[in-house]
C-alpha positions in Angstrom: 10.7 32.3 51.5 12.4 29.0 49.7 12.9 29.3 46.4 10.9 28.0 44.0 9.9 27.1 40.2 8.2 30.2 38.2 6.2 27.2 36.8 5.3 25.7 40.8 4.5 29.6 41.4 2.3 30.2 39.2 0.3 26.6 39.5 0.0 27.6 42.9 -1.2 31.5 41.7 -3.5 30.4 39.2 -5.5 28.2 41.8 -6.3 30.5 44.3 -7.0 33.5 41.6 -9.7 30.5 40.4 -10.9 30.2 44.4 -9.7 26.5 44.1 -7.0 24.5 46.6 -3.8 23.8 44.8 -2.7 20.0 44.7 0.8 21.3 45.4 3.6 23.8 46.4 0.7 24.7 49.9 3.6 24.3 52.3 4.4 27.7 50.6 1.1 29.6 52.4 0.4 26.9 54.9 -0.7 28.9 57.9 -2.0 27.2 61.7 -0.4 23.8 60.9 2.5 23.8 62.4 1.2 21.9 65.5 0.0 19.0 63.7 3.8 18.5 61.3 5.9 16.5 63.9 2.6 14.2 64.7 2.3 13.6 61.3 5.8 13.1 60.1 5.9 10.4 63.1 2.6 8.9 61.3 4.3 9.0 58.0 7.2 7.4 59.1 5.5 4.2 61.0 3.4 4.1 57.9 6.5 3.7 55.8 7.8 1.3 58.1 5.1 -1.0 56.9 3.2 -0.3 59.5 -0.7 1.4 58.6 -2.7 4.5 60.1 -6.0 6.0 60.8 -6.8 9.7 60.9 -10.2 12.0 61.2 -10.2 15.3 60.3 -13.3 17.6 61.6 -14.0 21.2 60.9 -16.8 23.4 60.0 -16.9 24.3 56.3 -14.1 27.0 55.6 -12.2 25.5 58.3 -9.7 24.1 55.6 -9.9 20.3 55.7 -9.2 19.9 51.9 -6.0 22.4 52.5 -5.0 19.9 55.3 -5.7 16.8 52.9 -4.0 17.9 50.3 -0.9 19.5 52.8 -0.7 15.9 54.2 -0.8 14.7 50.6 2.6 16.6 50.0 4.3 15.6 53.3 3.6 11.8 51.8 5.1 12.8 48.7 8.4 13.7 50.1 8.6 10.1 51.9 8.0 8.7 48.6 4.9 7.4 49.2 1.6 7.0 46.8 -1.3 9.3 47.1 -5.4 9.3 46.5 -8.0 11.8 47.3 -11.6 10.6 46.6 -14.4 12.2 47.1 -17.2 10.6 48.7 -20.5 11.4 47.1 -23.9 9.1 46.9 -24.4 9.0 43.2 -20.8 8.8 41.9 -18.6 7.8 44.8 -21.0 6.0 48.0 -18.8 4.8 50.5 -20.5 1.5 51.2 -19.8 0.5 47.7 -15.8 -0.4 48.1 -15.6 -1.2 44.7 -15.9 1.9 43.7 -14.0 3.7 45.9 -11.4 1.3 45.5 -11.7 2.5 40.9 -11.6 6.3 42.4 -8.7 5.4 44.0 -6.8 4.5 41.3 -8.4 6.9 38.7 -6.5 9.5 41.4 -3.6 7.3 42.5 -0.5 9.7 42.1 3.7 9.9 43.0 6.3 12.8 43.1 7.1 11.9 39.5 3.6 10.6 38.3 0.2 12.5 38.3 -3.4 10.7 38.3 -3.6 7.9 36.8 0.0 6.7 38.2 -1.0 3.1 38.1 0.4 2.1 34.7 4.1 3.8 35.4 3.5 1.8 39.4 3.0 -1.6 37.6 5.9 -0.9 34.8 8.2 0.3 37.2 7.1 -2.8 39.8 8.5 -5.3 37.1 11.5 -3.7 36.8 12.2 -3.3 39.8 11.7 -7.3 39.6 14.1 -7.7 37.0 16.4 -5.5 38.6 16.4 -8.2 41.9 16.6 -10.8 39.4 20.0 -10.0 37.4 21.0 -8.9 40.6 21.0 -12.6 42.1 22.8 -13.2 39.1 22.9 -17.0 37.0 20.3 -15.6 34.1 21.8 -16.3 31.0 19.0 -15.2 28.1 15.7 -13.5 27.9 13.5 -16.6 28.4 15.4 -17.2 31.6 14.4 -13.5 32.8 11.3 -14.1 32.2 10.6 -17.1 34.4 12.8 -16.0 37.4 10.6 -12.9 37.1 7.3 -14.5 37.2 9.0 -16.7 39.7 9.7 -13.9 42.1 6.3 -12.0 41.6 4.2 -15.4 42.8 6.3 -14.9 45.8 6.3 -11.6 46.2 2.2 -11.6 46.1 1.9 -15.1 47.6 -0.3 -13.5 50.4 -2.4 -11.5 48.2 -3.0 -14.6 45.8 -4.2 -16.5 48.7 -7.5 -14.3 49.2 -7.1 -12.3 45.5 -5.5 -14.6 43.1 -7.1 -12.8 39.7 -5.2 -10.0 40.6 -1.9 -11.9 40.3 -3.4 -13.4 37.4 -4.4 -10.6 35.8 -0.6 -8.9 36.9 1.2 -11.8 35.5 -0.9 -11.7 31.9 -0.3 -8.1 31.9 3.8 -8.7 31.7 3.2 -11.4 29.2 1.1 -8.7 26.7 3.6 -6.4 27.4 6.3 -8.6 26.4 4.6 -9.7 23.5 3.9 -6.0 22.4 0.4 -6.3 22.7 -0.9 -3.2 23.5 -4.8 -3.9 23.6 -4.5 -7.0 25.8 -2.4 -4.7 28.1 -4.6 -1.5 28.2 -7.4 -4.1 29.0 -5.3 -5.5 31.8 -4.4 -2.5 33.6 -7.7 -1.2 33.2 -9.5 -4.2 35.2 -6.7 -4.5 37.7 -7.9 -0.5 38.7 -11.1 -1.8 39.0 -12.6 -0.3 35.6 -16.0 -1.8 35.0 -16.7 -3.3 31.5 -13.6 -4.9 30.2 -13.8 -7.2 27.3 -14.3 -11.1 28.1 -11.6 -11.4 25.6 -8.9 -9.7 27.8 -10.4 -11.5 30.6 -10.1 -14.6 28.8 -6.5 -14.2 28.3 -5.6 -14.0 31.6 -8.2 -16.6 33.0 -9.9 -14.1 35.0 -14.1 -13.7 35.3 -16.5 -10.7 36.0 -15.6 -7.3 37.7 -14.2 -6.5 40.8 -16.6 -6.4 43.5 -16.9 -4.9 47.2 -15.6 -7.8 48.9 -12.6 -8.4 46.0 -11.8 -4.8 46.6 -10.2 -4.9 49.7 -7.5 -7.6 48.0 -7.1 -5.5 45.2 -6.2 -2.6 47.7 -3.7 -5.0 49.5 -2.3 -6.1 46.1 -1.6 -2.7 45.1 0.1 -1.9 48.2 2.1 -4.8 47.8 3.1 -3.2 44.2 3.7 -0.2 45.4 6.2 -0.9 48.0 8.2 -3.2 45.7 8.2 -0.2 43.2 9.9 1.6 45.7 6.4 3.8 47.1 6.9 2.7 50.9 3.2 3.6 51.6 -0.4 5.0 50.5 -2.0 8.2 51.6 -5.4 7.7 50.8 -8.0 10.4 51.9 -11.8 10.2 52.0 -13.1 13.6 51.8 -16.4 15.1 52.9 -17.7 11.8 54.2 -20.1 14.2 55.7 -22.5 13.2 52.8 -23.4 10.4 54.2 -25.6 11.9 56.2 -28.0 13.2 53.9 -28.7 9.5 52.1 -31.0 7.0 52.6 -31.1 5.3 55.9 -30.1 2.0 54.5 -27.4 3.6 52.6 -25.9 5.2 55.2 -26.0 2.1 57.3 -24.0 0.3 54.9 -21.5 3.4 54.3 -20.7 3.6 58.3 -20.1 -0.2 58.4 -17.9 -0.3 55.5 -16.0 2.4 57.2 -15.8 0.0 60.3 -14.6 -2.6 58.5 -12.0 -0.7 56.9 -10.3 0.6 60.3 -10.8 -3.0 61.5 -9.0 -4.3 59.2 -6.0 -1.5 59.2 -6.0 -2.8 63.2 -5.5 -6.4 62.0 -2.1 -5.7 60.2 -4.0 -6.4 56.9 -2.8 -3.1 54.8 0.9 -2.2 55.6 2.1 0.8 54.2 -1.8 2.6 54.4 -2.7 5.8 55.9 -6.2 6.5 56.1 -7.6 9.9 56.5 -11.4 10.9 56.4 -12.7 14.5 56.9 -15.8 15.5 58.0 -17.7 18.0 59.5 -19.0 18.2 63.6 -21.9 16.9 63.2 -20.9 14.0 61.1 -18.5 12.8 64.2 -21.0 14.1 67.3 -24.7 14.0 65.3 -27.5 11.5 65.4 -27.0 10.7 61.2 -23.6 10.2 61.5 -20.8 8.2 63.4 -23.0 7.7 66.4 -25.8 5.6 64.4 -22.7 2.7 64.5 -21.8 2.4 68.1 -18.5 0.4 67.6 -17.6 2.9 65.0 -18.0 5.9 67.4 -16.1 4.4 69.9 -13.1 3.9 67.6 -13.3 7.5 66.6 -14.3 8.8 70.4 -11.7 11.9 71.4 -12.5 14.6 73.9 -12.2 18.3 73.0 -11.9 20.7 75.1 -9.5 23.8 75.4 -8.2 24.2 71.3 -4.8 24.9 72.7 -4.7 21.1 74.4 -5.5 19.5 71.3 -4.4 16.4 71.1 -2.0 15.6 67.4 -1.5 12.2 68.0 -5.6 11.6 68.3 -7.0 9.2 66.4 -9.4 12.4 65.6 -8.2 16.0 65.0 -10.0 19.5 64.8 -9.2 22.3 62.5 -10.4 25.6 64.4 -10.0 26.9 61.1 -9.1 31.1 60.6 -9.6 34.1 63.1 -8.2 37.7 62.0 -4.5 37.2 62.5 -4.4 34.1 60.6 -6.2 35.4 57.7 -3.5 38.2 57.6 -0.9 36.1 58.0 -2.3 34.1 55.0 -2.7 37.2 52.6 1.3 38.2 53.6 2.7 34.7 52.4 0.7 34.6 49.5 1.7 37.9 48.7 5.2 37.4 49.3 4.5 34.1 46.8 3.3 36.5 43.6 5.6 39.3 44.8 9.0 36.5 44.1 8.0 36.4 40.6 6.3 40.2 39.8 7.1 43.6 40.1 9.0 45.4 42.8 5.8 47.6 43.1 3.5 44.8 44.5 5.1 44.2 47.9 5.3 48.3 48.4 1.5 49.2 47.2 -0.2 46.2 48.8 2.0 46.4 52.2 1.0 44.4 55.5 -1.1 47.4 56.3 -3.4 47.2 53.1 -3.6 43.2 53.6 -5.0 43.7 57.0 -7.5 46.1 55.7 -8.5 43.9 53.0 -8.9 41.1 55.3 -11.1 42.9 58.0 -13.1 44.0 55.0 -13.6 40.6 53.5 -14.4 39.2 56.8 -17.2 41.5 57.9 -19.2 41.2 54.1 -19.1 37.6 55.1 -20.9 38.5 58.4 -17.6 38.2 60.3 -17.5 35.0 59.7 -13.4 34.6 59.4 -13.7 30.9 58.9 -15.6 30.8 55.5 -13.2 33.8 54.5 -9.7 32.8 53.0 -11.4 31.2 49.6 -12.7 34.7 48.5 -10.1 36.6 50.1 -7.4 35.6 48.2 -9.6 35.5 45.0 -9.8 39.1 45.8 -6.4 39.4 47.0 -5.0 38.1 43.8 -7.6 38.8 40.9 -8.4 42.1 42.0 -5.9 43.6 43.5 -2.4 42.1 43.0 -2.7 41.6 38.9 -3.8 44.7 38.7 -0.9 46.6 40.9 1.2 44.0 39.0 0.2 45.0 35.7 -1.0 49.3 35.5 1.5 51.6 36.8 -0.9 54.0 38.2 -3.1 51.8 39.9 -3.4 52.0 43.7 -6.5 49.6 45.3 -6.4 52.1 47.9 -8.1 55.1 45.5 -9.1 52.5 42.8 -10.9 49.7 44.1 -13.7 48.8 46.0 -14.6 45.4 47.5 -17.5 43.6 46.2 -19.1 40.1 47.1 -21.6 39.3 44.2 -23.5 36.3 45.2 -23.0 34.4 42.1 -18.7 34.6 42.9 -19.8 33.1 46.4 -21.0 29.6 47.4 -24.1 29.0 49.3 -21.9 28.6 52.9 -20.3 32.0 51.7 -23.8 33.0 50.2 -25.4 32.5 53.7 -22.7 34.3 55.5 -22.7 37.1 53.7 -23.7 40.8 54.9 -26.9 42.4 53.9 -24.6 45.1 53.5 -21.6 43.5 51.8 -22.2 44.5 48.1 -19.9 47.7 48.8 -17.4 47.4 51.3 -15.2 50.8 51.2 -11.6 50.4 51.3 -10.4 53.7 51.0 -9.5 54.1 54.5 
């Protein structure tokens, strides 16, 4: 296994013992996705080659599509490119509302270097890299120079943004000037409408000849605009990922309506060359792509998203729309190994000879059949139990063997309600002496 950080480790660790998907360091236990990496580092590529992508994810629940998001999420990272994970909701996030997805966006916009909310260090680092292009032309001979060649060079560099969106130069170029000036308010004012916050003062707006809030149609400049910022601040592209879009099929009928077509319009305009540098992903479940409530209300969106799926071991990568099959048996065990082998790197010797391969596949088979043998809703709870119960505790008490000394239980209030509704009659007391 590559070596990591104790402190990557133990991030990593600490999320699955909490049943939650790490933001990071998953190319550690990444299991079944090697089919999909040279499709997607090909995606990644043309994205960052100014060019702009379009991906749907479908699987069952369990199946792993946040793992995959957030596995794709990494890949992006290491071609330097910007990354967003927003999940769609009806009362805090609905899709037909761009506005507000476009404010999630930001609120979760992170880098390598920069965690959620990057988009102060973006917009700092942007004008520098302005002012690095400048002095590098050469001819500036004092600061008031700099400062004009700079603004100079940022109307250029958004001329085609400022043609559709011109407040969000305007409210780029005041947000240099308070900076300059050291004025702290103004700026924190600035940055916060340019990520789409609602409520800024008419005072900041004032300053920077700007009126009202962003709204749906403004959105989609403000998302070119960043791009545009991005790539100049050396982030070559933006991974942004709408997860479980499924809701949308339990809102109104209007609402969904509207949701569907914004999505439309969103593919139709990463078709017309309007977003270079933007890869799209969604993730949803079957009957969101297939189902009467979903994708097939729209007719021109279905037929932008139409793939045929047969055979699993014929799947297409390079579809516009990909399928997670999600775990069976082997891949759960596989799972448990590397994630043993992860806490083993930084614990005692003890762990990888007490829980072997042996005990892992007997752990497994037991966690699957409490669940009804369901092995797709398994891996969250099984490495909760892998870890919390069984790995800490062979980690930490000399004499303890899970073999003699524990025994599996699934409490309902530890599961959630697709766990919940998989579970066993029988899976309060699973025996794992055997």
């Amino acid at each position: 296994m590559t070596t990591i950080s104790p402190a990557r480790r133990r991030d990593v660790i600490d999320a699955l013992r909490r049943g939650t998907v790490p933001y990071a360091g998953l190319d550690l236990f990444a299991v079944g996705l090697e089919r999909f990496e040279s499709a997607i580092d090909d995606e990644l590529a043309t994205v960052t080659g100014s060019g702009a992508m379009f991906k749907a994810v479908r699987g069952e629940y369990g199946s792993g599509k946040t793992f995959f998001a957030r596995w794709l999420a990494e890949r992006a990272k290491r071609h330097e490119m910007a990354t967003s994970e927003i999940q769609i909701s009806e009362t805090e996030t609905p899709l037909h509302r761009l506005e507000t997805v476009y404010r999630r966006l930001v609120e979760r916009l992170a880098t390598a270097a920069h965690p959620p909310s990057a988009l102060r260090e973006i917009v700092d680092s942007w004008f520098y890299s302005l002012e690095e292009d400048v002095l590098a032309a050469g001819d500036i001979d004092d600061e008031s120079a700099l400062a004009a060649a700079v603004e100079t060079l940022m109307e250029k560099r958004l001329a085609a943004v400022a043609r559709t969106t011109p407040a969000f130069a305007a409210a780029l170029r005041a947000y240099r000037r308070a900076r300059i000036a050291d004025d702290t308010v103004l700026a924190e004012g600035l940055i916060s409408w340019i990520g789409g916050q609602p409520n800024v003062s008419a005072s900041v707006k004032r300053a920077a000849n700007i009126k009202g809030d962003l709204d749906h149609f403004g959105a989609l400049g403000f998302l070119q605009g960043l791009l545009t910022v991005l790539r100049d601040s050396g982030h070559p592209g933006l991974l942004v990922v709408l997860d479980e879009i499924e809701t949308l099929q339990r809102v109104r009928g209007d609402v969904r309506e509207k949701g569907l077509n914004a999505l439309r319009q969103l593919l139709d305009e990463i078709d017309a060359g309007r977003f270079p540098g933007l890869y799209l992903v969604i993730t949803g479940t079957p009957p969101f792509f297939d189902g009467a409530q979903g994708v097939q209300r729209l007719p021109p969106l279905a037929q932008r998203l139409a793939t045929d799926f047969a055979d699993p071991r014929f799947d297409n990568p390079r579809a516009v729309q990909i399928r997670l099959t999600g775990f069976d048996i082997d891949k759960l065990v596989l799972l448990g190994k590397a994630v043993r082998d992860l806490y083993a790197d930084g614990a005692r010797q003890r762990v990888r000879t007490v829980v072997d391969d042996e005990y892992i596949a007997t752990l497994a088979t037991a966690v699957t059949g409490g669940l009804g043998g369901k092995v797709g809703v398994a891996p969250r709870i099984f490495l909760r139990k892998l870890i919390g119960d069984v790995l800490d505790r062979v980690d930490q008490f000399d004499d303890f063997d899970p073999r003699r000394h524990y025994r599996l239980t699934l409490a309902p209030h530890e599961l959630t309600d697709v766990e919940r509704n998989a579970a066993a009659a029988s899976a309060d007391d699973v025996d794992l002496s055997s």
